[in-house]
ROSE-4610 file (N, C-alpha, C; in Angstrom, 1 decimal, always signed):
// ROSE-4610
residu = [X/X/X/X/X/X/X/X/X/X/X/X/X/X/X/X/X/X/X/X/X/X/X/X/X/X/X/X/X/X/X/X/X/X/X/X/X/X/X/X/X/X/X/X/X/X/X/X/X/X/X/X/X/X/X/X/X/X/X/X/X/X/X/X/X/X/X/X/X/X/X/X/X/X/X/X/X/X/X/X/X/X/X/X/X/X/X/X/X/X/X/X/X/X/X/X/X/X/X/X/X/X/X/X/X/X/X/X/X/X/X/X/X/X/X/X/X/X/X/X/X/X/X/X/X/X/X/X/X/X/X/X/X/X/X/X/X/X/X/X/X/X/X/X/X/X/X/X/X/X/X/X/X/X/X/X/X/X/X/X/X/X/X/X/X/X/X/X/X/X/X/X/X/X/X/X/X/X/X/X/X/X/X/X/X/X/X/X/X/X/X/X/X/X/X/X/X/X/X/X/X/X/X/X/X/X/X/X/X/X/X/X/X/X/X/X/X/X/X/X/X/X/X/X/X/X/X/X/X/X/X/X/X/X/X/X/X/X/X/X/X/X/X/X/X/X/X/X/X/X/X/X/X/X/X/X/X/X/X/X/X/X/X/X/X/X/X/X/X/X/X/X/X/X/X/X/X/X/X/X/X/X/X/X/X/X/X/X/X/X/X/X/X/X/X/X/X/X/X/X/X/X/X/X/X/X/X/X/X/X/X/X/X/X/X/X/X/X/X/X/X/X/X/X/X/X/X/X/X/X/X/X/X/X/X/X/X/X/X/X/X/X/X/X/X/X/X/X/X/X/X/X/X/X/X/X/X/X/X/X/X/X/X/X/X/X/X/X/X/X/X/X/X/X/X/X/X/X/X/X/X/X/X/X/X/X/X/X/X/X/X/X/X/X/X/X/X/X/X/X/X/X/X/X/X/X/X/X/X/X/X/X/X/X/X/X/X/X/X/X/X/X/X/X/X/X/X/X/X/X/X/X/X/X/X/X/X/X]
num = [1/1/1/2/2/2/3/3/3/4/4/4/5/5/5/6/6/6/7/7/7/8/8/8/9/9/9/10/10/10/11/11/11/12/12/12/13/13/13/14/14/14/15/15/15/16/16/16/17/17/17/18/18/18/19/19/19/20/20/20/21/21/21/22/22/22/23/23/23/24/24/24/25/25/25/26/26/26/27/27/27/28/28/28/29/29/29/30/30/30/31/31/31/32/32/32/33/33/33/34/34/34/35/35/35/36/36/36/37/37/37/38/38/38/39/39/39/40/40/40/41/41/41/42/42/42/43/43/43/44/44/44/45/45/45/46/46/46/47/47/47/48/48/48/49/49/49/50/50/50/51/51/51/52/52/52/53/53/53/54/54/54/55/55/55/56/56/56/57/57/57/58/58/58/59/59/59/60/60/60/61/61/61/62/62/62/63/63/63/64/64/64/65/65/65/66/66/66/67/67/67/68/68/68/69/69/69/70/70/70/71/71/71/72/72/72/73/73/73/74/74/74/75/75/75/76/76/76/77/77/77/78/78/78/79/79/79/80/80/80/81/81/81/82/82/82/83/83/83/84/84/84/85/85/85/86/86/86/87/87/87/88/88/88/89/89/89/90/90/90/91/91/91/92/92/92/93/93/93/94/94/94/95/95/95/96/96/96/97/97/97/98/98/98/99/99/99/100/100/100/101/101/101/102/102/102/103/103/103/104/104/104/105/105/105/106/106/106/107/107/107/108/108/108/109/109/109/110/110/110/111/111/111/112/112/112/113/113/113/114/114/114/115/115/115/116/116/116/117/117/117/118/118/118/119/119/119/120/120/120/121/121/121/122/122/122/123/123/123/124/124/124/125/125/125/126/126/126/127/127/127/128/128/128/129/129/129/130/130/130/131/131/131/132/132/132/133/133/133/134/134/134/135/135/135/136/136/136/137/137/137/138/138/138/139/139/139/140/140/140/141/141/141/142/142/142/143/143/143/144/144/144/145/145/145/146/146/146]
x = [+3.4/+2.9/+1.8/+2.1/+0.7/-0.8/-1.3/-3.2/-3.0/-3.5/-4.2/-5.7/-6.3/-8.2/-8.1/-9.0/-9.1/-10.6/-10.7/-12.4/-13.3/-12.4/-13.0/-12.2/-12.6/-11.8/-10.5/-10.9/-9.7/-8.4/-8.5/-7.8/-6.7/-8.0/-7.2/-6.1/-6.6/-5.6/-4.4/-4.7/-3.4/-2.3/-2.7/-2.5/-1.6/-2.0/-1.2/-0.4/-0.6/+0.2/+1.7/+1.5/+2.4/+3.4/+2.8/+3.8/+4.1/+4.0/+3.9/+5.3/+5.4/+6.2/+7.5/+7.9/+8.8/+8.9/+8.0/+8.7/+7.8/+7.3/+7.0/+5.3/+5.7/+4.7/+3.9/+4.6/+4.2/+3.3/+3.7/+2.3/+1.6/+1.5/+0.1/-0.8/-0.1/-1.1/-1.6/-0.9/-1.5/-2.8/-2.4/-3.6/-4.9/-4.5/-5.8/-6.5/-5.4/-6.3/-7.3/-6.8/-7.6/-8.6/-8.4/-9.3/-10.1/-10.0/-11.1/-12.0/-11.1/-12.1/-12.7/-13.0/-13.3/-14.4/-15.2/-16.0/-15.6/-14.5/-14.4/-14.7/-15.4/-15.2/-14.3/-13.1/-12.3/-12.3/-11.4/-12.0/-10.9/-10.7/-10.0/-8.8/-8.6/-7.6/-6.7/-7.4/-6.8/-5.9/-7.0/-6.5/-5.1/-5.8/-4.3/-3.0/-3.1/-2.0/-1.0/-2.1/-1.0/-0.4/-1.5/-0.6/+0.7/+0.9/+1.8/+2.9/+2.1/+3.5/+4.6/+3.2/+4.2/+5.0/+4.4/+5.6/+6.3/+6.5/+7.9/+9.1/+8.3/+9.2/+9.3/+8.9/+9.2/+8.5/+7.1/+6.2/+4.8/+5.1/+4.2/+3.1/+3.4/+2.2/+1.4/+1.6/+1.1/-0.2/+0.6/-0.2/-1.4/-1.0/-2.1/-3.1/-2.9/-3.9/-4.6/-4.1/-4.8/-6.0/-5.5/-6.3/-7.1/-7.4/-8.3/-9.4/-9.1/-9.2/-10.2/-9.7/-10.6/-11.8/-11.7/-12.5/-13.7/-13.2/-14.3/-15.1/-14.4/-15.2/-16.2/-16.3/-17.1/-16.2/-15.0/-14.1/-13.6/-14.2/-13.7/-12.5/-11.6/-10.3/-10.7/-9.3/-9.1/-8.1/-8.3/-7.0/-5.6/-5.4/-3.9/-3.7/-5.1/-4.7/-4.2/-4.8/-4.8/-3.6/-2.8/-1.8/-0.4/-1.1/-0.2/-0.5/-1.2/-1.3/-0.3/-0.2/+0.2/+1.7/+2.2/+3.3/+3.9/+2.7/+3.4/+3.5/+2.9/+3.1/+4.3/+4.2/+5.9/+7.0/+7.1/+8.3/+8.1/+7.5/+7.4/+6.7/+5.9/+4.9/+3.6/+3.8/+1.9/+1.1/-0.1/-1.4/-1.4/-2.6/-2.8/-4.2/-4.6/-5.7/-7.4/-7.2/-8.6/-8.2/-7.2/-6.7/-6.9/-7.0/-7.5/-9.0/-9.6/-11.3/-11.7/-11.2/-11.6/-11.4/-10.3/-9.8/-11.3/-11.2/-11.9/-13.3/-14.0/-15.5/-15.7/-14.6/-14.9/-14.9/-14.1/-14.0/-15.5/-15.9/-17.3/-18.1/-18.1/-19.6/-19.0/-18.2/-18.2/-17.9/-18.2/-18.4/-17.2/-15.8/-14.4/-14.4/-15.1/-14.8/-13.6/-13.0/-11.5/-10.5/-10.6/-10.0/-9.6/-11.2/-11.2/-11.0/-11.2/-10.5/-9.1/-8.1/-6.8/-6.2/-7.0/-6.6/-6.7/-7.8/-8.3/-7.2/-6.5/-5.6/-4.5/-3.7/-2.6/-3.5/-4.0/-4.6/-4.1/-4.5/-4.4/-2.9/-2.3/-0.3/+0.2/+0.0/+0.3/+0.0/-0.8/-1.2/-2.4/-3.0/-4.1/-5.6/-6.4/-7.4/-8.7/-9.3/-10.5/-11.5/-12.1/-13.6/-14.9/-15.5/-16.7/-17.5/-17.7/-18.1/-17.5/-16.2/-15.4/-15.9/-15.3/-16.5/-17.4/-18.5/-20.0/-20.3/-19.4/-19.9/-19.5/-18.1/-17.6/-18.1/-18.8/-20.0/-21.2/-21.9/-22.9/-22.3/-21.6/-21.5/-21.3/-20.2/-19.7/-21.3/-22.2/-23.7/-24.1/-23.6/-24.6/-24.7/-23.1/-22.7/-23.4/-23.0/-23.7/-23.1]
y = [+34.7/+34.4/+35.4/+36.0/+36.8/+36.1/+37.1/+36.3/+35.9/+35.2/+34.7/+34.3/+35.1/+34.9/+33.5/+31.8/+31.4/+30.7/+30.9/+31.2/+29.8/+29.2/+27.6/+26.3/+24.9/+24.2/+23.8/+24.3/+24.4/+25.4/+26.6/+27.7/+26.6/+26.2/+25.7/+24.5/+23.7/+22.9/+23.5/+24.6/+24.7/+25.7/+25.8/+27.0/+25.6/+24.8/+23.3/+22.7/+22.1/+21.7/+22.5/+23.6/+24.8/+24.7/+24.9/+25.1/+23.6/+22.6/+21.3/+21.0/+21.0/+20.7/+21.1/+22.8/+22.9/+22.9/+21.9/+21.6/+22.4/+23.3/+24.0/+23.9/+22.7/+21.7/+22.3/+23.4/+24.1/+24.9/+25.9/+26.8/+26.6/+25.0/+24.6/+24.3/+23.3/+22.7/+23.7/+25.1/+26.5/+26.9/+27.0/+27.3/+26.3/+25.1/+24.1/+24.1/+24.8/+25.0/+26.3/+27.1/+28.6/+28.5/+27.7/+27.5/+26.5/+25.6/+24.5/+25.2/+26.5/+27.3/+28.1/+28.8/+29.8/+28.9/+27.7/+26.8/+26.2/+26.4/+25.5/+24.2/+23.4/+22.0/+21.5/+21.2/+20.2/+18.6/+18.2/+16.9/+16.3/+14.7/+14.0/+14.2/+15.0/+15.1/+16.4/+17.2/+18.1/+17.5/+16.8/+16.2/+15.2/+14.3/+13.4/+14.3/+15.3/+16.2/+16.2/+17.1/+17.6/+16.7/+15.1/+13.9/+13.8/+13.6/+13.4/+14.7/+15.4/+15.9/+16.2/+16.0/+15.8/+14.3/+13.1/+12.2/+12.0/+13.0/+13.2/+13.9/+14.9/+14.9/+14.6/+13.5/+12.7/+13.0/+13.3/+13.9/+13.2/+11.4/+10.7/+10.7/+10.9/+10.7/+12.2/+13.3/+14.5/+13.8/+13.7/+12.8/+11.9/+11.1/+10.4/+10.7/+12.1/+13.0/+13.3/+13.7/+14.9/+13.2/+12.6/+11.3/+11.5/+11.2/+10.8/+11.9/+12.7/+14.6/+14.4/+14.0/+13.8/+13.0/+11.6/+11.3/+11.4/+12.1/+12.6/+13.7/+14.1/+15.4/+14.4/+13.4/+13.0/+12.8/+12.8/+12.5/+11.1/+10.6/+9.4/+9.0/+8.4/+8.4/+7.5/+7.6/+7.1/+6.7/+5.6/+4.5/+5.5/+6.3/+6.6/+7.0/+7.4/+7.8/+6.5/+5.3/+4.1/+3.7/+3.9/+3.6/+4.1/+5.4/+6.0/+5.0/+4.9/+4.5/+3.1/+2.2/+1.0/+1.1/+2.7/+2.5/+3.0/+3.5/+3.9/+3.1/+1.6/+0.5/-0.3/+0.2/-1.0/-0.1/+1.2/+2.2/+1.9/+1.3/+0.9/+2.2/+2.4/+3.5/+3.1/+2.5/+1.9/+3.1/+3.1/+4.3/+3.7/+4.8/+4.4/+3.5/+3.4/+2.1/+2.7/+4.0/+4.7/+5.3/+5.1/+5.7/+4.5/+3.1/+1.7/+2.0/+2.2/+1.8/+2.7/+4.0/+5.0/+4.6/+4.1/+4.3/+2.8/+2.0/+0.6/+1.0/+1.8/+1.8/+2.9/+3.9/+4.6/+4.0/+3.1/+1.9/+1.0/+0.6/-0.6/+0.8/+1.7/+2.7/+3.3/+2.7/+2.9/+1.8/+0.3/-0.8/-1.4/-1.4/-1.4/-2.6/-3.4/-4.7/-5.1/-5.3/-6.2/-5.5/-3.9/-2.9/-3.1/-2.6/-3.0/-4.6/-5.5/-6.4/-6.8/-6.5/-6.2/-5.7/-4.0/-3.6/-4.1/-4.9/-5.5/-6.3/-6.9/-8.0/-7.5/-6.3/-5.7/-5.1/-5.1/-4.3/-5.3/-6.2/-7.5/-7.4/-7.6/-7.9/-7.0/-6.1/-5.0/-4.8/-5.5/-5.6/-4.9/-4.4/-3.5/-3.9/-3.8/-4.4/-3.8/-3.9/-3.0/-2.9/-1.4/-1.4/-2.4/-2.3/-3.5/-2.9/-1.3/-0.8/-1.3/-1.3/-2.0/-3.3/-3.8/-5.7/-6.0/-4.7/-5.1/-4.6/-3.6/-3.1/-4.0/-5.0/-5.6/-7.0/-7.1/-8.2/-8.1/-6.8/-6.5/-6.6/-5.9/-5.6/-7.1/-8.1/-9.2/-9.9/-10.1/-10.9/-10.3/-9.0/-8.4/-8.8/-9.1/-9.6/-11.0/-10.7/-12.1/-13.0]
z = [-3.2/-4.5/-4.9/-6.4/-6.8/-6.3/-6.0/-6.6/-8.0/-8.1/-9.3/-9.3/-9.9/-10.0/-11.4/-10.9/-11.8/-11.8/-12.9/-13.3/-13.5/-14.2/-13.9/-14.5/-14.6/-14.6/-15.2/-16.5/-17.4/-17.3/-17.0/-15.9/-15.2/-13.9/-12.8/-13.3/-14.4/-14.8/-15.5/-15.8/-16.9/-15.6/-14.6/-13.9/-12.9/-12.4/-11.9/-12.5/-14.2/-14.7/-15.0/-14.8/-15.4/-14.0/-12.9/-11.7/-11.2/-11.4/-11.3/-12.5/-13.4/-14.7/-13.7/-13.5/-12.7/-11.3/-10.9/-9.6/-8.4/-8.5/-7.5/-7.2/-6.2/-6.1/-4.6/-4.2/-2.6/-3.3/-4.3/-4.8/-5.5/-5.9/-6.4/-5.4/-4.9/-3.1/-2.8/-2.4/-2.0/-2.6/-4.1/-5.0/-4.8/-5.1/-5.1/-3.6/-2.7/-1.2/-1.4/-2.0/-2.2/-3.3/-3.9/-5.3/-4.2/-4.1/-3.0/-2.2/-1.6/-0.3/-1.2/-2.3/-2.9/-3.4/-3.7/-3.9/-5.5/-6.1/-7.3/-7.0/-7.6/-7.3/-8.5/-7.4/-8.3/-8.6/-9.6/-10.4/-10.0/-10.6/-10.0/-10.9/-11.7/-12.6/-11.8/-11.6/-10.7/-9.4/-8.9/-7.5/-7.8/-9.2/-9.3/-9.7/-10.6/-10.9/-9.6/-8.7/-7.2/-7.0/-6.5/-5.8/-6.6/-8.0/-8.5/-8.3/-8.2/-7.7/-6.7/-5.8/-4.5/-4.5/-5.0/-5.0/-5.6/-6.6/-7.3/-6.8/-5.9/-4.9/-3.4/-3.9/-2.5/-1.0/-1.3/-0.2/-0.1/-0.1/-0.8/+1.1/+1.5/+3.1/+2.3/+2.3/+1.7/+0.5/-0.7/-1.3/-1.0/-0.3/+0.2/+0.8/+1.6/+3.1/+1.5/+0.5/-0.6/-1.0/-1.3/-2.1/-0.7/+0.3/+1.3/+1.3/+1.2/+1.0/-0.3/-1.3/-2.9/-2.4/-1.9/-1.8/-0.5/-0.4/+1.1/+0.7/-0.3/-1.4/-2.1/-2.5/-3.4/-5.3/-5.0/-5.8/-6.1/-7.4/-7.4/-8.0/-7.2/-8.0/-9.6/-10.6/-11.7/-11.8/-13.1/-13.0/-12.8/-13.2/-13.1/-11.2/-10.8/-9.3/-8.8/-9.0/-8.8/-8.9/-10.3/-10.3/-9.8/-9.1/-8.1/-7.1/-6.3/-4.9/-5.5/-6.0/-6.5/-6.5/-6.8/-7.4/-5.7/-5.3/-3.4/-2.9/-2.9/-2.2/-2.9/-3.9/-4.2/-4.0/-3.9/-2.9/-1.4/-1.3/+0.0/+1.2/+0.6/+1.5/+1.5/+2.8/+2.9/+3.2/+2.9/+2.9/+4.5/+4.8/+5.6/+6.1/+6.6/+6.5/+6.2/+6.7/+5.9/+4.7/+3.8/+2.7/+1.8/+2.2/+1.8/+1.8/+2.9/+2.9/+2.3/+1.9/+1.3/-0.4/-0.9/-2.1/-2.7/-1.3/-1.7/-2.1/-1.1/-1.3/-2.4/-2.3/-3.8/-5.3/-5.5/-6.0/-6.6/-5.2/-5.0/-5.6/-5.8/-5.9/-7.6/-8.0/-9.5/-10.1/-9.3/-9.9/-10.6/-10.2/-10.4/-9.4/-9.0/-7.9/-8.0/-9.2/-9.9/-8.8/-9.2/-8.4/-6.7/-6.3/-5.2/-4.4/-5.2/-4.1/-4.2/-5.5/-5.3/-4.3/-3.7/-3.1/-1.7/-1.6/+0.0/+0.2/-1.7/-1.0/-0.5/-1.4/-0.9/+0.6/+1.4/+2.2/+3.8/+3.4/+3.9/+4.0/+2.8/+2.9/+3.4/+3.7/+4.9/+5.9/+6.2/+7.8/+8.2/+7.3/+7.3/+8.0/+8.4/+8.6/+8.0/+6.8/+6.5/+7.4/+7.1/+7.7/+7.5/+8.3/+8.5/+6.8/+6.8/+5.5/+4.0/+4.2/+2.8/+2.7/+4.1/+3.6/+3.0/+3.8/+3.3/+1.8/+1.2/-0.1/-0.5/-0.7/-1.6/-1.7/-0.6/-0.4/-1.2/-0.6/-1.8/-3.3/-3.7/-5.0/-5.6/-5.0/-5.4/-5.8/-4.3/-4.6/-5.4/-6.5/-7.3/-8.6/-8.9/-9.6/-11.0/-11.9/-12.9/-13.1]
């Protein structure tokens, strides 16, 4: 694949969506790795683009490493990442259980409780067992509550 120099956010989106549309979902991942190491900080729009693309074609564990990946950046997912992860558990692809306490507490720390304990419950119906950390935020936040 050419270099491609891209300069800042809007670039990098249109430069994903473009190779994403047709499918060629290996030299975006490539790019958003080299755009990530090069210090762009990417958004969660970026990040959900990729995921979506990899599970369209059918590369939903990939996906998921990327969502765990976002938020360990300091990336808070958004409803539509959300509603990816949702639509992976009714394909029948469970995350994996720090792909839950991650998705949960990023959740509790933008005040989405409704969010986060849906997911505790689907978390639970899979066998999952949350972190003592997921507990305690969604404890605090719940007592915070009015």
């Amino acid at each position: 694949m050419a270099l491609v120099m891209l300069y800042d956010q809007d670039t990098a989106m249109k430069f994903f969506s473009n190779h994403l549309l047709v499918g060629r979902v290996e030299e975006a991942y490539e790019m958003l790795m080299n755009v990530k190491n090069d210090g762009l900080k990417l958004d969660v729009y970026t990040y959900t683009a990729v995921m979506d693309g990899f599970c369209k074609v059918g590369r939903s564990n990939e996906a998921m490493e990327l969502l765990n990946e976002a938020i360990e950046r300091g990336v808070t997912p958004n409803m539509v990442t959300l509603i990816q992860l949702l639509q992976r558990l009714e394909m029948g692809h469970i995350p994996r259980t720090i792909t839950f306490n991650n998705v949960i507490q990023a959740l509790c720390g933008i005040g989405k409780i409704d969010k986060a304990l849906l997911l505790l419950f689907l978390m639970y119906k899979h066998g999952k067992i949350p972190s003592r950390t997921s507990h305690d935020m969604l404890i605090k936040k719940l007592d915070q509550q009015p």
